[in-house]
C-alpha positions as CSV (number, residue, x, y, z in Angstrom):
1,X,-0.1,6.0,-4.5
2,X,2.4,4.3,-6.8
3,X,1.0,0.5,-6.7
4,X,2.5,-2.7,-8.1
5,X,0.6,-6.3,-9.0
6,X,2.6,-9.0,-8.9
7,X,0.9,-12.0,-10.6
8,X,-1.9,-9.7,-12.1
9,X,-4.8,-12.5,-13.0
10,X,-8.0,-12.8,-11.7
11,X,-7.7,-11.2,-8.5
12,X,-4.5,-8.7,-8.8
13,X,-6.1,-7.6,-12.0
14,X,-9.6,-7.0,-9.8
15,X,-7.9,-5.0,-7.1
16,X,-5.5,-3.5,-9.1
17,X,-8.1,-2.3,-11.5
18,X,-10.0,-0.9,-8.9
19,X,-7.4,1.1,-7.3
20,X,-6.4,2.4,-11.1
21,X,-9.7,3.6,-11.2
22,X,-9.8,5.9,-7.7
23,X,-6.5,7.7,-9.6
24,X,-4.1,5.2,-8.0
25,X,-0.8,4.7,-10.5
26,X,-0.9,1.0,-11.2
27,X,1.3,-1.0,-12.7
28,X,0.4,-4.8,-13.8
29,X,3.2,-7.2,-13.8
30,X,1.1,-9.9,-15.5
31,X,1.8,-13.3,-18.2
32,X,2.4,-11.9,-21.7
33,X,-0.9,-12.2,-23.5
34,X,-2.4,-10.4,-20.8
35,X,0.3,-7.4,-20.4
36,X,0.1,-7.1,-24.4
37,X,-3.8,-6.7,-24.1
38,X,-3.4,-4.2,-21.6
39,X,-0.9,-1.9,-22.6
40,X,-3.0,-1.7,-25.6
41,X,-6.5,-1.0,-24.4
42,X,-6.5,-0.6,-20.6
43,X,-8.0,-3.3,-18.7
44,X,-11.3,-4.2,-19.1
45,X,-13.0,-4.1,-15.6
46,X,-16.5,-6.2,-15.8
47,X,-18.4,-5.8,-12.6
48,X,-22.0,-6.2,-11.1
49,X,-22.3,-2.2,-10.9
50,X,-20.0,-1.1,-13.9
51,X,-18.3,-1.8,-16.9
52,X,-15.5,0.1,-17.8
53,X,-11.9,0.3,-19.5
54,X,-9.2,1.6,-16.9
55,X,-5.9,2.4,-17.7
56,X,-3.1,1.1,-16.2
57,X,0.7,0.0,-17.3
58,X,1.6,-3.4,-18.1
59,X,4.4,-5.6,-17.9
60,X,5.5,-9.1,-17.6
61,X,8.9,-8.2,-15.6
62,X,9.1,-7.8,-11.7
63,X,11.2,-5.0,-12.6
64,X,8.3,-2.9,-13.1
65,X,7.8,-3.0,-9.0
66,X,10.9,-0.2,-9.1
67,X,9.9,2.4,-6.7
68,X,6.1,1.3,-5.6
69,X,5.0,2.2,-2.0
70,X,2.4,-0.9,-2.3
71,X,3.3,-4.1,-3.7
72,X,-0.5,-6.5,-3.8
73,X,1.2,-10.0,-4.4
74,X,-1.3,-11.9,-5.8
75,X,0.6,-14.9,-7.7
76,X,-0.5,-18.9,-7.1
77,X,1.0,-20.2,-4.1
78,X,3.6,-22.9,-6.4
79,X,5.1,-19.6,-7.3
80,X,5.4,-17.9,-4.0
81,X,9.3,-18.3,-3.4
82,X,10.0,-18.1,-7.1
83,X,8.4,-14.7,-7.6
84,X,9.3,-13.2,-4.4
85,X,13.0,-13.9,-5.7
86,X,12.1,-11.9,-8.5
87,X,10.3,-9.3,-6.3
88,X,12.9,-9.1,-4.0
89,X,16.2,-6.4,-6.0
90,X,13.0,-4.3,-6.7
91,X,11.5,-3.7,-3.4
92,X,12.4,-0.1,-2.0
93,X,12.8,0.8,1.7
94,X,9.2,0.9,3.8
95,X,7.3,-0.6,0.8
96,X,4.0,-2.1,1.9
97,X,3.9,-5.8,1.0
98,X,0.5,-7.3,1.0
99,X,-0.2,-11.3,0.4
100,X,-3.0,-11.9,-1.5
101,X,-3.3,-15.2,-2.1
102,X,-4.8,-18.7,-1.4
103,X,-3.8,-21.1,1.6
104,X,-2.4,-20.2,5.1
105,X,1.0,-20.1,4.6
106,X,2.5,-17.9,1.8
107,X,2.8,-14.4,3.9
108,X,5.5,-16.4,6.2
109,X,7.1,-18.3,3.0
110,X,7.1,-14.5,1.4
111,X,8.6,-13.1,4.1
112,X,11.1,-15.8,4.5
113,X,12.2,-15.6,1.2
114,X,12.3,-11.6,0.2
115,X,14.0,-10.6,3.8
116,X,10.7,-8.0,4.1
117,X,7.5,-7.6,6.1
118,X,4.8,-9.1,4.8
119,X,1.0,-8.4,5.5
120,X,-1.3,-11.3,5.1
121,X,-5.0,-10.5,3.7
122,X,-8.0,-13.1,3.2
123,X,-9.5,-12.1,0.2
124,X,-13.6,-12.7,-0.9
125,X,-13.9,-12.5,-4.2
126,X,-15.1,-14.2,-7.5
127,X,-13.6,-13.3,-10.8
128,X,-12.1,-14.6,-13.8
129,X,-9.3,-13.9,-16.7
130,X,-12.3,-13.4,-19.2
131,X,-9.9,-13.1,-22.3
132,X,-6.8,-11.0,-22.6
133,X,-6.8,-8.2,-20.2
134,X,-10.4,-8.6,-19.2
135,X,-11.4,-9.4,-15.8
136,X,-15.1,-10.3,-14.9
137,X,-16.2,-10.2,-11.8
138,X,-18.8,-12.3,-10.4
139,X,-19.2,-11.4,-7.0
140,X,-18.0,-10.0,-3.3
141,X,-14.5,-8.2,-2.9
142,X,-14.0,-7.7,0.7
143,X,-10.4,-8.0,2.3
144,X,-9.2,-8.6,5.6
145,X,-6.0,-7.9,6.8
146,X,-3.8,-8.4,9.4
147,X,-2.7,-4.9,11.9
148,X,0.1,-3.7,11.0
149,X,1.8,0.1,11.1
150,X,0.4,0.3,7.5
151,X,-3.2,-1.2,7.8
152,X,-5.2,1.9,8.7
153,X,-4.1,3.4,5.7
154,X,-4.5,0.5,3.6
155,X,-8.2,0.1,4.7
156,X,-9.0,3.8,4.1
157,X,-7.1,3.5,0.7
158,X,-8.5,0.8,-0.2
159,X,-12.2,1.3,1.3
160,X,-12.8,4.7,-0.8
161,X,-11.3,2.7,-4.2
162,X,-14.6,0.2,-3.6
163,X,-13.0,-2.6,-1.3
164,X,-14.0,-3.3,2.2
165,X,-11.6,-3.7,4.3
166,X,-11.5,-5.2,7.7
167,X,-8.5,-5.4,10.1
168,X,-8.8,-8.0,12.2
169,X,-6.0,-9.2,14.8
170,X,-7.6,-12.8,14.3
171,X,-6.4,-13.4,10.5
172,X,-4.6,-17.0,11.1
173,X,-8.1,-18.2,11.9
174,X,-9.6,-16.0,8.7
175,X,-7.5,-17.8,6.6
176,X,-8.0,-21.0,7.6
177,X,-11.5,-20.3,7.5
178,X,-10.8,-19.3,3.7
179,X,-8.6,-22.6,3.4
180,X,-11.7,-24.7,4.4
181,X,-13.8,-23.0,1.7
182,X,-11.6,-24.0,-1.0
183,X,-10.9,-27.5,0.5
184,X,-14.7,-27.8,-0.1
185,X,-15.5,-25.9,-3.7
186,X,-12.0,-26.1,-5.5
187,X,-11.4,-29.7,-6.0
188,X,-15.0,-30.7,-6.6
189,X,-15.8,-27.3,-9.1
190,X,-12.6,-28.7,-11.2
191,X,-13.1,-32.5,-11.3
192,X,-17.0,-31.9,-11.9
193,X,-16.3,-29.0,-14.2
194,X,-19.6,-27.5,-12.2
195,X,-19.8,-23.6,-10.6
196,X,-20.9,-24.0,-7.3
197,X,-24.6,-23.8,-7.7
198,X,-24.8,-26.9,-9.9
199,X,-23.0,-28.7,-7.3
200,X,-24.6,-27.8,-4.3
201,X,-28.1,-27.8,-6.2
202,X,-27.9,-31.4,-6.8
203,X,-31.3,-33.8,-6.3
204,X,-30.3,-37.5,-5.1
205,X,-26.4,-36.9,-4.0
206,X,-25.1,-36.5,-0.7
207,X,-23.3,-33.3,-2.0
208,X,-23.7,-31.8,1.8
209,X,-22.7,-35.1,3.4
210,X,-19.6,-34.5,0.8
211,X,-18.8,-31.1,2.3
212,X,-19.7,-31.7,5.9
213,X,-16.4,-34.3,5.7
214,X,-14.0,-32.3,3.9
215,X,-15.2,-29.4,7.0
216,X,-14.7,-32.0,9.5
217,X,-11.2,-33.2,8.6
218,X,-9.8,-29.6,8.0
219,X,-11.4,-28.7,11.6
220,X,-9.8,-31.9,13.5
221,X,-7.1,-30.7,11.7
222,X,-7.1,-27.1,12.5
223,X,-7.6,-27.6,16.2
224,X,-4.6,-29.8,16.3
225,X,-2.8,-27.0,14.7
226,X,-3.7,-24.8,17.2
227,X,-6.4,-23.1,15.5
228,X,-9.7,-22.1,16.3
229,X,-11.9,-21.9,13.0
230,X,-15.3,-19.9,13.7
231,X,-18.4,-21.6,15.0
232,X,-20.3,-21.2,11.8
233,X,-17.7,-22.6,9.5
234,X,-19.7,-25.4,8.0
235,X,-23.0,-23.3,7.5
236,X,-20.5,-20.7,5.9
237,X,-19.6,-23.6,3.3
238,X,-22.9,-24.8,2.4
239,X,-24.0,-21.7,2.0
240,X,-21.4,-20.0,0.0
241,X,-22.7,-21.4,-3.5
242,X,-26.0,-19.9,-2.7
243,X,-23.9,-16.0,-3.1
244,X,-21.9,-17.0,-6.2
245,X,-23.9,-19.6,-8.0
246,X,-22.1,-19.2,-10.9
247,X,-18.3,-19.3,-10.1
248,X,-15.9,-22.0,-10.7
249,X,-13.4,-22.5,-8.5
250,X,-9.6,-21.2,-9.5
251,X,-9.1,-25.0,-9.5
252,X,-11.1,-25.4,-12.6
253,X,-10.2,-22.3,-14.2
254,X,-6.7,-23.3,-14.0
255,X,-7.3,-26.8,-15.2
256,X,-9.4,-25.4,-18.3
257,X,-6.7,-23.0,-19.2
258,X,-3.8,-25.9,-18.8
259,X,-2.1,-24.9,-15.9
260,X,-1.2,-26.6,-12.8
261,X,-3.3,-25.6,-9.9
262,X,-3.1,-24.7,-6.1
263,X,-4.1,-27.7,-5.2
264,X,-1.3,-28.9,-3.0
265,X,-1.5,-25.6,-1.0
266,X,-5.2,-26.4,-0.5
267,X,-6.6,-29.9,0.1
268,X,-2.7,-31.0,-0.4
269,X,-1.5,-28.9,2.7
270,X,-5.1,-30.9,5.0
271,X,-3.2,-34.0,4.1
272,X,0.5,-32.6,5.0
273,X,-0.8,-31.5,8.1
274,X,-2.7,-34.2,9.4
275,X,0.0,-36.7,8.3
276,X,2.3,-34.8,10.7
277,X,-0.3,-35.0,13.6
278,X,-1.2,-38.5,13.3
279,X,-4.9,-37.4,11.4
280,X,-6.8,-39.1,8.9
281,X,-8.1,-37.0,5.7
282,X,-9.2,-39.5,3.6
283,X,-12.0,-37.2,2.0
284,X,-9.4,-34.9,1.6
285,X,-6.5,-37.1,0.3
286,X,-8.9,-38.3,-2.7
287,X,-10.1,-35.0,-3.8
288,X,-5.9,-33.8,-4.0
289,X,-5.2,-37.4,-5.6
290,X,-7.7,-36.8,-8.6
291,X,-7.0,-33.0,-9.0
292,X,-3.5,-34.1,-9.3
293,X,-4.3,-36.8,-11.7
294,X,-6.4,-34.4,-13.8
295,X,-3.2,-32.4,-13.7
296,X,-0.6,-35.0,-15.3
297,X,-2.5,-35.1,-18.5
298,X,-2.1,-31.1,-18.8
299,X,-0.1,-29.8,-21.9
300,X,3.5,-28.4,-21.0
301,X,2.6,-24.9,-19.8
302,X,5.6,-21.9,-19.1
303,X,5.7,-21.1,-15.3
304,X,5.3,-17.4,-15.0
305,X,3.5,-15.2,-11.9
306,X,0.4,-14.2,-12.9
């Protein structure tokens, strides 16, 4: 398979890398620093079973997508329309278009915007841009995707390159499931500057009192949406820090590394949303409010899709 990444960080340089390594040809379309490293040394895959350089082509134009039968589209959800312009002159007829990214809303805004089916995926995993062309992962990997005339083959692809995949006619209530997640973990990891562990492992503070309101106000939410999250989607927050203890949220990463986050696709899109249904989310609207704060002292950074 000829494969692009568009927005090749932490998680299109994960999946990417691991398709590269099951004799996939990849192609990285990533920020500068990272292309540079790349094209210079392969990509440094770090996981929990294996360490190992792949190689795979690099570049930091959405030219490089000329001609791929999958493009993963893995850039931050500020970027979605911007990108998918790019994306768009470079897509060729029947290419597979998969949306890898946070919040609930970006396959729809991708699809809108490049004039091309989009699948949308709910991805599990913890990683990190570890330096220049080096991804580290901490954790999990599984995808789940929506059916489409392309999915079996994605999941088989994908499965014997080391991903799970499950296809699941039920992905609006996966991703919001996912969006719920982050609503709890993202904002808190990046104000705190704590991985998940430290914050749930806290003696004296109502850090579960914490999360059970964020849960509730996305679920009032959700339901008002039309949405059914799963039964078990408050046990499935308070116990996510117990299988990656260690990660920091993408919030916080972005914040260390001076770039604007997701944040108003994730506790930022609870407050939209309830506003427009007559909802409360105060928990909610003070988490986006300091994230965004924390933002406004950042230095000037260059947009870009990665």
């Amino acid at each position: 398979m000829k494969i692009a990444v568009m927005g090749a960080g932490a998680v299109g340089c994960y999946y990417g890398g691991m398709l590269a390594r099951a004799g996939h040809e990849v192609t990285l379309i990533a920020r500068a620093h990272h292309a540079t490293a790349i094209n210079a040394s392969g990509l440094l895959l770090e996981t929990q079973a294996f360490t190992q350089r792949v190689r795979v082509a690099a570049s930091t134009d959405a030219s490089a997508a000329d001609g791929a039968q999958w493009v993963l589209f893995c850039v931050k959800s500020t970027d979605t329309e911007s990108a998918g312009r790019a994306l768009a002159p470079h897509l060729v007829e029947g290419a597979v278009v998969l949306s890898l990214q946070n919040g609930v809303d970006n396959a729809e805004r991708l699809q809108a915007t490049i004039g091309h089916p989009v699948i949308p995926a709910v991805v599990y995993v913890a990683t990190e841009m570890a330096g220049p062309g080096h991804v580290r992962h901490h954790g999990r990997g599984e995808l789940v995707i929506a059916p489409s005339p392309a999915s079996a083959h994605l999941a088989d692809t994908l499965g014997a390159a080391g991903v799970p995949v499950q296809v699941s006619d039920n992905v609006a209530s996966a991703l919001w499931a996912k969006l719920v997640l982050n609503c709890a973990y993202n904002a808190l990891s990046a104000i705190t500057r704590l991985p998940y562990g430290e914050i749930m492992n806290s003696p004296g503070l109502a850090v579960p009192q914490v999360m059970q309101d964020i849960v509730h106000e996305c679920q009032r939410v959700a339901q008002a949406s039309g949405v059914a999250l799963p039964a078990d989607t408050l046990d499935a927050v308070l116990h996510l820090a117990a299988t990656m203890p260690g990660q920091m949220s993408s919030t916080a990463q972005d914040l260390a590394r001076g770039k604007r986050s997701e944040i108003d696709h994730l506790n930022g899109y609870i407050v939209r949303r309830g506003e427009a249904l007559g909802i409360a989310t105060p928990v909610n609207r003070l988490l986006h409010t300091l994230v965004r704060l924390l933002e406004r002292h950042l230095p000037a950074q260059a947009d870009g899709a990665a």
